[in-house]
BARO-215488 format. One record per residue (C-alpha): chain; x, y, z. Coordinates in steps of 0.2 Angstrom, whole numbers, plus 2048, in hexadecimal, padded with zeros to 3 digits. Each point is the difference from the previous one (the first is absolute). Layout:
REM residues N
A|X|Y|Z
...
REM end
This chain:
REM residues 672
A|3C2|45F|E1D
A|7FF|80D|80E
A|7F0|801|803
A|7FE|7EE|802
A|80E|7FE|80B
A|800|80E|80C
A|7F2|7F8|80D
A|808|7ED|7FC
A|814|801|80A
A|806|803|7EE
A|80A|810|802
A|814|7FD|800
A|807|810|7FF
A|7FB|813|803
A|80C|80E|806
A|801|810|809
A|7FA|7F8|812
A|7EF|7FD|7F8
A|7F4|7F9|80F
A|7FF|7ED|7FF
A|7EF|7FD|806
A|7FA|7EB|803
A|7FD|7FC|7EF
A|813|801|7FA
A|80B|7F0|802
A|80D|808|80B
A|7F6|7FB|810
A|7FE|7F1|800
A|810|7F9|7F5
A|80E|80A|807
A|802|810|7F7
A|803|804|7EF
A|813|7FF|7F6
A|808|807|7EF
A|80D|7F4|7F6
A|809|805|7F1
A|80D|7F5|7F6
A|805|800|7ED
A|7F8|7F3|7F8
A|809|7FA|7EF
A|7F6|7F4|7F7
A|80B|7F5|7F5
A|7FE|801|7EF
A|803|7F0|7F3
A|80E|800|7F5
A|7FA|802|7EC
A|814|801|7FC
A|7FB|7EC|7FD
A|7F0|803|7F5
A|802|7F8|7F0
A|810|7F9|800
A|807|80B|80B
A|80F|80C|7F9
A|7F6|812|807
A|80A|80E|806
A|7F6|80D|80A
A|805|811|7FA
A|7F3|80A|805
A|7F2|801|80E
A|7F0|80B|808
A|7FB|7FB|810
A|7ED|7FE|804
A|7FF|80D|80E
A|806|810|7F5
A|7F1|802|7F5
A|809|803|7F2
A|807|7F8|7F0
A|813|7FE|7FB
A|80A|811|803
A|80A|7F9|7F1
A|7FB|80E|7ED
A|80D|7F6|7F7
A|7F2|7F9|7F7
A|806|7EF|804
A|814|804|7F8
A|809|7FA|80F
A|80A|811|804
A|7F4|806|80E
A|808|7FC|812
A|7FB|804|812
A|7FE|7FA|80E
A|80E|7F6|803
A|7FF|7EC|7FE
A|7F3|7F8|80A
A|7F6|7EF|800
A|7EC|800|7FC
A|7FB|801|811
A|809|810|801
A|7F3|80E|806
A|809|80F|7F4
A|7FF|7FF|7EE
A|811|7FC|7F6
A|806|7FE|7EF
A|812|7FA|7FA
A|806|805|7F1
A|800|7F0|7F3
A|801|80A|7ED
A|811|7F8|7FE
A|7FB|7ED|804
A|7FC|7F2|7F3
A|7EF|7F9|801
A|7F0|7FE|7F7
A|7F2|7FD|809
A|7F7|80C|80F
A|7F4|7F6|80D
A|7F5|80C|80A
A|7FA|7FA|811
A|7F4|806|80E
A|80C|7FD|811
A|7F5|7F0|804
A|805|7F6|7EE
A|7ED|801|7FD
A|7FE|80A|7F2
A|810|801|7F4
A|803|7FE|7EC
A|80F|7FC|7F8
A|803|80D|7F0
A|80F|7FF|7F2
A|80A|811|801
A|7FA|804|7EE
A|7EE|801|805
A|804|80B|80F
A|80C|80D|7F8
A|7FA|809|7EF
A|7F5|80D|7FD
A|7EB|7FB|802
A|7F1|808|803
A|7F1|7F3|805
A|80D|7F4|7F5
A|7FE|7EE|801
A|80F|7F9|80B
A|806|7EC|801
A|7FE|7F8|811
A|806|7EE|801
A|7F8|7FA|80F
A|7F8|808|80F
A|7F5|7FD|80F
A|7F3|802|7F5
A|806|7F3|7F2
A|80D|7F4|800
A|804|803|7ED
A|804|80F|7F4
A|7F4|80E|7FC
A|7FE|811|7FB
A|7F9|80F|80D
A|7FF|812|7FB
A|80B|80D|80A
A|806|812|7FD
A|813|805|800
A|800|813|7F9
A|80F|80C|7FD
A|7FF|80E|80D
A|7F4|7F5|80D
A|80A|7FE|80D
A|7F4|7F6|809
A|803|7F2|7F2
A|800|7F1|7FC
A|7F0|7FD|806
A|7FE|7ED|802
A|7F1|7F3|803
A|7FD|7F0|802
A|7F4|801|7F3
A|7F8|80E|7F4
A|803|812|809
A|7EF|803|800
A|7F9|7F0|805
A|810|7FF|80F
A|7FE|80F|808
A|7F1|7FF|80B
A|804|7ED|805
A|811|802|80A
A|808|7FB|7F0
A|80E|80F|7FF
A|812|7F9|804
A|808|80F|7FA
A|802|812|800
A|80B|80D|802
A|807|812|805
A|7F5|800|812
A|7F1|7FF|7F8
A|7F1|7FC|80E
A|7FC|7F0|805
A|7EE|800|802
A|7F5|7F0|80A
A|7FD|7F9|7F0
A|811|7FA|7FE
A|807|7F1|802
A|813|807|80C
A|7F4|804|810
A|7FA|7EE|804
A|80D|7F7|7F7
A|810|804|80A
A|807|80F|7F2
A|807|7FD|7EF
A|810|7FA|7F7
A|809|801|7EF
A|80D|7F0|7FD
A|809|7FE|7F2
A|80A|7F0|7F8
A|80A|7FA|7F2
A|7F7|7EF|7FB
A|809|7F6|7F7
A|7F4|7F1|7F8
A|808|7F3|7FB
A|7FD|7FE|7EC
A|802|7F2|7F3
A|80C|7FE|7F5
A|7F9|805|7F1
A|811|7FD|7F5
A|7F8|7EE|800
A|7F1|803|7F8
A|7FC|7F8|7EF
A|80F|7F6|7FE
A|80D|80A|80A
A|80E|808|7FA
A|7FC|812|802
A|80A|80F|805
A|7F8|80F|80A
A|804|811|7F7
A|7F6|80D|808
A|7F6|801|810
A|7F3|80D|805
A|7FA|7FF|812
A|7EE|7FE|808
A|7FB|814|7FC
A|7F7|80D|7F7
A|80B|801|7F2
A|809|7F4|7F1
A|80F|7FF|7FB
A|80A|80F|7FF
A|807|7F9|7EE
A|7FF|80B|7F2
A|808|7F4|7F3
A|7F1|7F8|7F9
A|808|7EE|807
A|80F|803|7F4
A|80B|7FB|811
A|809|80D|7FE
A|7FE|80A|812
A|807|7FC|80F
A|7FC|806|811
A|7FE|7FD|812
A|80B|7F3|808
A|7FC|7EE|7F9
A|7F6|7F7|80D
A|7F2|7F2|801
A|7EB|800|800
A|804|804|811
A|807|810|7FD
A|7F8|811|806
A|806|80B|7F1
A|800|7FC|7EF
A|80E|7FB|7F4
A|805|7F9|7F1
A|811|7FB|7F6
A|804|802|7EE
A|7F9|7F3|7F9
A|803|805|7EB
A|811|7F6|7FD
A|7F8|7F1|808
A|7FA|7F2|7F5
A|7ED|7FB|803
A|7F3|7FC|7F7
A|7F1|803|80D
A|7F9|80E|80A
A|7F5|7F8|813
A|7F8|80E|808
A|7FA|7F9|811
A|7FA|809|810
A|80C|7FD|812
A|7F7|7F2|806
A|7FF|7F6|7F0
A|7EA|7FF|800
A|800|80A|7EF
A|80C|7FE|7F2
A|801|7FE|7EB
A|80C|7FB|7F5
A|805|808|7EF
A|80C|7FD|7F3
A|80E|812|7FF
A|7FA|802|7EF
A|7EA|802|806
A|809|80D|80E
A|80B|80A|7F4
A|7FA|80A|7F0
A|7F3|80D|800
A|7EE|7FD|7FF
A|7F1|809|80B
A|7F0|7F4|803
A|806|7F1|7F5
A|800|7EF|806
A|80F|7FA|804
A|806|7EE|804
A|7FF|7F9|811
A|808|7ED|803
A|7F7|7FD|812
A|7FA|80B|80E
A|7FB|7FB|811
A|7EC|803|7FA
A|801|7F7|7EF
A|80E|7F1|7FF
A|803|800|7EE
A|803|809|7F1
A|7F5|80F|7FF
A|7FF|815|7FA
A|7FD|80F|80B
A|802|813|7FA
A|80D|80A|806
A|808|811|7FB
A|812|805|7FD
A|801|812|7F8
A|80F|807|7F7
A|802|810|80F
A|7F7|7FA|80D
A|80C|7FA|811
A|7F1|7F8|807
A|7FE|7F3|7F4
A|7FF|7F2|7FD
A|7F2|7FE|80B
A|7FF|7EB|802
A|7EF|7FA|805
A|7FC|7EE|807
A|7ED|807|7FE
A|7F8|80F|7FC
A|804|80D|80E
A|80D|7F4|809
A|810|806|7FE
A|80F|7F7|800
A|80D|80D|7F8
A|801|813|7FD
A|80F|80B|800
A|801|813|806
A|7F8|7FF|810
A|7F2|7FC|7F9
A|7F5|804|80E
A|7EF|7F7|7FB
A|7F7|7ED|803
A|80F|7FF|80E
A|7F2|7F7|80D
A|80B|7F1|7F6
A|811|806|808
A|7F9|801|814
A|7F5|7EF|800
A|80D|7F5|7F8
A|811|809|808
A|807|808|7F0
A|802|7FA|7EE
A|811|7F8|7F6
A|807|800|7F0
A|809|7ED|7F9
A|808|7FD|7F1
A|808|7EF|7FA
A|806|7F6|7F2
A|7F4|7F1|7FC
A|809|7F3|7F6
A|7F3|7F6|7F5
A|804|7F0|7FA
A|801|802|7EA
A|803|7F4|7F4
A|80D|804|7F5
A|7F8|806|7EF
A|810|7FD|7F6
A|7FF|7ED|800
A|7ED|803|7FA
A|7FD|7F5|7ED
A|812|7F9|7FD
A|808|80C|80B
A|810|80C|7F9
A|7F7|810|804
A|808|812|804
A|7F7|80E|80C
A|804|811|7F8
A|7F2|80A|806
A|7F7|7FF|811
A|7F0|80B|809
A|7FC|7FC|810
A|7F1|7FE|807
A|7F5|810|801
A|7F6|80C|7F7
A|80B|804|7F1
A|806|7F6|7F0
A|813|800|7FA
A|806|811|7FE
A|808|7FC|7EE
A|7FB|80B|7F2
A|80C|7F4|7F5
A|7F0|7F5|7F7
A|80A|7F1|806
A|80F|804|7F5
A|80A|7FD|811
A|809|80F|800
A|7FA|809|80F
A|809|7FD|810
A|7FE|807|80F
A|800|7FA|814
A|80C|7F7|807
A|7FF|7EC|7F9
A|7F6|7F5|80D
A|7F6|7EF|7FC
A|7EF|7FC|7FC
A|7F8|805|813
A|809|811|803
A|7F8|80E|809
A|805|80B|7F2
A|7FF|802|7EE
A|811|7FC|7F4
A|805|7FB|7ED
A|80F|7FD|7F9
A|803|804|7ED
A|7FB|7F0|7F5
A|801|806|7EE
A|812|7F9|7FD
A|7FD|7F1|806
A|7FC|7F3|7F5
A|7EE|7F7|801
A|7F1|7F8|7F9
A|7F3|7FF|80F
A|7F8|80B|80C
A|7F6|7FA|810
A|7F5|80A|808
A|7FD|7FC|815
A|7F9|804|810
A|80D|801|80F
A|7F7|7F1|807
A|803|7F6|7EC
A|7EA|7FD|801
A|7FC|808|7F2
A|80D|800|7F1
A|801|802|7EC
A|80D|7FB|7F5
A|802|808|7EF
A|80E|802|7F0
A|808|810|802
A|7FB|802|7EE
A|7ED|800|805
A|801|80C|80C
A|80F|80C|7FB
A|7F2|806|7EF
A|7F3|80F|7FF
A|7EE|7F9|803
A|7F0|807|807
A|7F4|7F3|807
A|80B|7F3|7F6
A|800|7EF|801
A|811|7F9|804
A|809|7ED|803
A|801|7FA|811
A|809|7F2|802
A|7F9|7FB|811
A|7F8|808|810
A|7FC|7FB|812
A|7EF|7FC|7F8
A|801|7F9|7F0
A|80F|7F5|7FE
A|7FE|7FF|7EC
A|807|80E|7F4
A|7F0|80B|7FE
A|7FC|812|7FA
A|7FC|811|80B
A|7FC|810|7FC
A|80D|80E|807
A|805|813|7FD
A|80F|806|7FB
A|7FF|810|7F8
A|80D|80F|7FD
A|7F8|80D|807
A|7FD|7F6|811
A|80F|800|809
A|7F7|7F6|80C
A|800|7F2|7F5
A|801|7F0|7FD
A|7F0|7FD|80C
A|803|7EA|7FF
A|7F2|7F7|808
A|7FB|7EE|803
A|7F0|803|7F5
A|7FB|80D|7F4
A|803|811|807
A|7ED|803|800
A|7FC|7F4|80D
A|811|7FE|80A
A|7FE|80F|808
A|7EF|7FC|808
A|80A|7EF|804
A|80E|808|80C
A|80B|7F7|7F0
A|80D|80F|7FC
A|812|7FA|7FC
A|80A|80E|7FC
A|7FD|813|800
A|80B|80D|7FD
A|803|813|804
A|7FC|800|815
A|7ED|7FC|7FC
A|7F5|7FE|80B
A|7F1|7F5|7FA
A|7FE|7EE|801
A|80B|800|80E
A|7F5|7F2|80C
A|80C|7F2|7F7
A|80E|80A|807
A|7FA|7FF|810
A|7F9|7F1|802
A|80E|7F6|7F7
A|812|809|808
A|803|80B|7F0
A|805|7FC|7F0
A|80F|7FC|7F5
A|805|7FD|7F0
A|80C|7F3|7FA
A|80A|7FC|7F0
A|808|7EF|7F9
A|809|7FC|7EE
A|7F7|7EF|7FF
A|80D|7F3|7F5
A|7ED|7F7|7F9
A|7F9|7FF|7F0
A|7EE|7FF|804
A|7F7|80A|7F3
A|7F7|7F2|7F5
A|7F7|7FA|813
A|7F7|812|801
A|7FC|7FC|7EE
A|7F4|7F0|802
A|807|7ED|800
A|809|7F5|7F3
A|80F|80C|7FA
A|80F|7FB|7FF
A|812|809|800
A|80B|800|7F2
A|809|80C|7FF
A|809|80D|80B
A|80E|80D|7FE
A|807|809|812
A|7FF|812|802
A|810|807|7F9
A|804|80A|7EF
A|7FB|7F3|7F3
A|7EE|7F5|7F9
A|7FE|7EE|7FE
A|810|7F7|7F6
A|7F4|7F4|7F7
A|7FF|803|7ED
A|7F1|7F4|7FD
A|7F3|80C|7FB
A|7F8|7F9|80F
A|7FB|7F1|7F8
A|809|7F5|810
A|80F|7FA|7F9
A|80A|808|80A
A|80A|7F8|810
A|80D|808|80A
A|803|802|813
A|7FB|7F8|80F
A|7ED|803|804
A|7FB|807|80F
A|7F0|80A|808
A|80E|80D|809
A|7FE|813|7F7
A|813|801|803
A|803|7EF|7F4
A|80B|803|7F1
A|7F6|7FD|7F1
A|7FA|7F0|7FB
A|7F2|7F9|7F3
A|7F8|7EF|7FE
A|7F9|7FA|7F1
A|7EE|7FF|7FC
A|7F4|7FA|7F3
A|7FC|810|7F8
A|7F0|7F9|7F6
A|7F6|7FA|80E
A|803|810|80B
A|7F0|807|800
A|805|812|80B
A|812|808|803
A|802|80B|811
A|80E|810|800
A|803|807|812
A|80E|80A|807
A|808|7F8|80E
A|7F7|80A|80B
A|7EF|7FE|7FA
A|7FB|813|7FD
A|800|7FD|7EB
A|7F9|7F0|7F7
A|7F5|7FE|7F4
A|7F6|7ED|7F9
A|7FF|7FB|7EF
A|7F8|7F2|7F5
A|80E|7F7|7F7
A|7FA|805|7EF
A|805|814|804
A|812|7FA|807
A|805|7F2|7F0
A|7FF|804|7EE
A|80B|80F|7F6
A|7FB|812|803
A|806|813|800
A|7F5|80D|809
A|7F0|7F7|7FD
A|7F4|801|80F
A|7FF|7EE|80A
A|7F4|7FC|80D
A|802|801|813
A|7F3|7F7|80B
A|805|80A|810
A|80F|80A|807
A|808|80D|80E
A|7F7|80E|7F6
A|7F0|7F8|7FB
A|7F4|7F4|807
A|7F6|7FC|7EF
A|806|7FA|7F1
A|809|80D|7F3
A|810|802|7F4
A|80F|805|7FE
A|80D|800|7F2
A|80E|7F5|801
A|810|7FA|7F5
A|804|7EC|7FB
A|80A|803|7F1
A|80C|7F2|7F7
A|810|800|804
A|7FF|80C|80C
A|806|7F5|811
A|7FD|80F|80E
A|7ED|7FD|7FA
A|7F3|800|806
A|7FE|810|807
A|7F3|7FE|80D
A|7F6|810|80A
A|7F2|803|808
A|7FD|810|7F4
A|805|804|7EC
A|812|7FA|800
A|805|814|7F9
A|7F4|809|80F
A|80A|7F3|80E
A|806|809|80B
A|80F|7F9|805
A|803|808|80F
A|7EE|7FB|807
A|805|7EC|7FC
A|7F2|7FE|7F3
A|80E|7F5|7F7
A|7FE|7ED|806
A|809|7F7|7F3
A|80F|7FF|7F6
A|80C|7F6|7FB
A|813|7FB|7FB
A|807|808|80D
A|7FC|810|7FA
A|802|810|80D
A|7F5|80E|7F8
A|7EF|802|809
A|807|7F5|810
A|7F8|80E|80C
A|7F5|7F1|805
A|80C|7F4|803
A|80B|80B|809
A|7F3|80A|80A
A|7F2|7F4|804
A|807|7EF|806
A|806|7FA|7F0
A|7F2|7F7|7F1
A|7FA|7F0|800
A|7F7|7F4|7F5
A|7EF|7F4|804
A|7F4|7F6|7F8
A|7F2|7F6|7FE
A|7FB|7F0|7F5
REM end
């Protein structure tokens, strides 16, 4: 201080030939100079902070006491003061609007304060707006500070290491602009200036095509931003923009992806950390807050649901979510929950073609089996209105996995068997095309077999003429199948019960003309065939009055057999069997109401196709007459013939053959 030093030699410089009295140093240590020089004091490079990459595009020295010239609001178009280095002593800016990069770093001229900002956080509109950082001098990993960046406020952006109004007193400001003052609180005045860099960083991502399982194909790219994709086809894959491209890529893109077979959507982000699987048919169809199926995710690997929304009219949807709140795919620009998009570099779109390994259903119980009609797997039954009489078809004919629904027309085709599967053949049921093709409401109807009970068995099904839905076939009664995700077939595009569909690859429906005679086995034990006649125009040769004299042909258990009898002791039979060949009409009855004369007089039947208890029915045994007996299921004059209530007849005779020629063919059993 002054007053301290002027009695103590501490004076170096006065002027105007001021008298230098004793106390002054001159005397006694050879008088007194002036030295000037320019001193530069070398500033480190922060080009190599961070991986290095940095180019400096604009700078404001520490001696100006000013911030950046530059009102471009941080664009890139302002330029001035010609290029120079960041120990320059004049502010300068070149213009950069037309370079590719993404990330700003903004720096003190020592390397001592910086933070390293995505473009997206710097540029947009913000008023005390909550900005990404992903590492400072402050932190070394990502977080949020609030900053302004107005319209009209030339001055802006204004940016902080942390919270503007936490930074701003603590030497915290590493940017502002349009001259604004410079004041002893900020940090340019004792940190050699302030810069702006700029780079394109590259990072080098996974491959994400070899997530779960591989074999995916990349479709559409959005980069790390403030916006989705710019899609507005609802994932339909039918827009094509941008130039195709990687993860890597600074714009987004996408190809047509509609004529392209697949059968699963991946939505992941660029560097692979967050990603779910789902099948095309959870992705497509229209549904707002429902669960929809998830295969595996990168939170939860294995089979799960999350709510989503795809709106009829809305080009932002669907909006995929691996979590509530964490996107993975919207259309439009959706410009919400993007913080996804900048910390995980931008988000893809994959699609593929899984192959499953499926047994083949058609070799399933003796094998010979047909597909005629196939749904895949989904939210939708079979689209046929038909009831099964096999003469819808529509779609293009596929097998029992395809990604699409088909059916070819069936009702010319000669059969005697339906089968009822999953794509996967787990669940199955086989049934007489007689049995199912009736009217019933909650009806019990024969089954044959089923995935789980191998023995012939009863099950309660729909098939009404109203409901063009039906049939609904189940693996159990109707009542309690549909609590059991056990639905078989369901027609008119219905969506309920559907689980099996997705659980199981679909379902299909098969048909077979099975050359068996296996009626008496759904029947109980101890029958034994005797008599058979082939479908065709004509009823049983034999003129025996079924007393078992008879003996022609060769015998055989084949429905396709010419016709053939055995003989058999008439008196010790104690119950006779008649059944169409294909099962759908028979009735049982003691030997006492087959044997013996009678015209029109009502005889006993223990059970039959129409009626599980015992009842009766008129029949005709008449002398001499050798097309007798006349056996039905009903009064021989209220049989229809047409309905096959007719089962037997005899000498060959061709009136009333609807049954033989309709259903298979008749045959005769019985039992001692």
């Amino acid at each position: 201080d002054y007053r301290y030093s002027v009695n103590r030699k501490e004076q170096l410089y006065l002027g105007n030939n001021v008298h230098a009295n004793h106390h002054q140093p001159l005397w006694a240590h050879g008088g007194a100079d002036v030295y000037i020089r320019n001193k530069v004091v070398k500033l480190p490079d922060c080009t190599k902070m961070d991986g290095g990459g940095w180019k400096l595009v604009r700078h404001v020295p520490a001696n100006t006491g000013r911030w950046h010239p530059a009102a471009d609001q941080l664009r890139g178009t302002a330029s001035y003061g010609g290029r120079g280095t960041k120990q320059s002593e004049h502010p300068w800016s070149i213009r950069y609007a037309g370079t590719r990069f993404n990330e700003f770093m903004f720096a003190t001229g020592d390397c001592k304060k910086w933070m390293i900002v995505p473009r997206t956080s710097v540029l947009g509109w913000y008023s005390n707006g909550q900005r990404r950082i992903l590492k400072s001098s402050v932190k070394g990993s990502p977080y949020f500070a609030r900053w302004y960046r107005r319209k009209g406020v030339r001055h802006d952006p204004h940016l902080t290491l942390r919270d503007y109004r936490y930074s701003v007193n603590r030497k915290e400001q590493l940017y502002l602009g349009n001259n604004v003052g410079a004041n002893r609180h900020q940090p340019q005045w004792s940190h050699g200036g302030a810069d702006v860099y700029i780079r394109n960083k590259v990072p080098r991502l996974p491959d994400c095509t070899k997530l779960s399982g591989g074999g995916w194909t990349l479709v559409r790219h959005v980069p790390g931003g403030r916006k989705w994709h710019p899609a507005r086809d609802q994932l339909r894959g039918t827009q094509q923009y941008g130039k195709k491209g990687t993860t890597r890529s600074l714009t987004p893109w996408s190809v047509r992806f509609d004529t392209m077979r697949f059968n699963e959507f991946m939505f992941a982000t660029s560097d692979c950390k967050k990603w779910l699987v789902a099948k095309r048919y959870s992705v497509l169809g229209w549904y707002k807050g429902k669960r929809r199926r998830v295969e595996t995710s990168s939170r939860i690997g294995r089979l799960h649901a999350l709510r989503w929304m795809r709106r009829k009219g809305k080009s932002q949807d669907p909006k995929i979510t691996l979590a509530p709140r964490q996107l993975l795919y919207a259309g439009g620009g959706f410009r919400r929950s993007t913080g996804i998009l900048q910390t995980h570099y931008g988000a893809g779109v994959y699609v593929r073609q899984k192959v499953t390994f499926v047994r083949d259903c058609s070799k399933l119980v003796g094998g010979g089996w047909k597909l005629v009609r196939h749904t895949p797997a989904g939210y939708h039954w079979h689209p046929a209105v038909d009831q099964l009489r096999g003469t819808a078809s529509y779609g293009k004919k596929g097998t029992a996995t395809s990604g699409w629904a088909w059916s070819v027309p069936f009702s010319a085709v000669k059969f005697n068997q339906f089968m009822f599967a999953t794509g996967d053949c787990k669940k199955w049921i086989v049934s007489d095309k007689a049995a199912v093709l009736s009217w019933y409401k909650n009806g019990r109807r024969d089954v044959l077999k089923s995935s789980i009970n191998s023995n012939a068995h009863k099950i309660r099904w729909h098939r009404r003429k109203a409901a063009k839905s039906d049939p609904l076939i189940t693996l159990r009664d109707v009542r309690s199948a549909s609590a059991k995700n056990e639905w078989l077939y369901l027609g008119g595009g219905r969506h309920l019960g559907t689980a099996i569909l997705r659980n199981h690859l679909g379902a299909n429906v098969f048909i077979r003309m099975k050359d068996v005679v296996d009626c008496a086995a759904r029947r109980g034990r101890g029958w034994i065939h005797v008599r058979h006649v082939p479908a065709g125009l004509s009823w049983h040769p034999a003129k025996d009055y079924l007393n078992g004299t008879a003996k022609y042909g060769k015998p055989s258990n084949k429905l396709s057999a010419p016709a053939w009898s055995i003989a058999f002791n008439a008196k010790r039979v104690k119950e006779f069997l008649f059944a169409s060949g294909d099962c759908a009409q028979w009735l049982i009855a003691p030997r006492k109401s087959v044997l013996g004369w009678y015209s029109g007089s009502a005889r006993v039947i223990t059970s039959s196709s129409r009626h599980r208890m015992a009842y009766k029915a008129r029949w005709y045994r008449r002398k001499g007459q050798w097309t007798d007996p006349w056996i039905t299921t009903t009064d021989f004059k209220r049989a229809k013939v047409g309905d096959g209530n007719i089962l037997y007849a005899a000498g060959g005779i061709v009136a009333g053959s609807a049954t033989v020629q309709h259903h298979g063919g008749a045959d005769v059993f019985i039992r001692y």
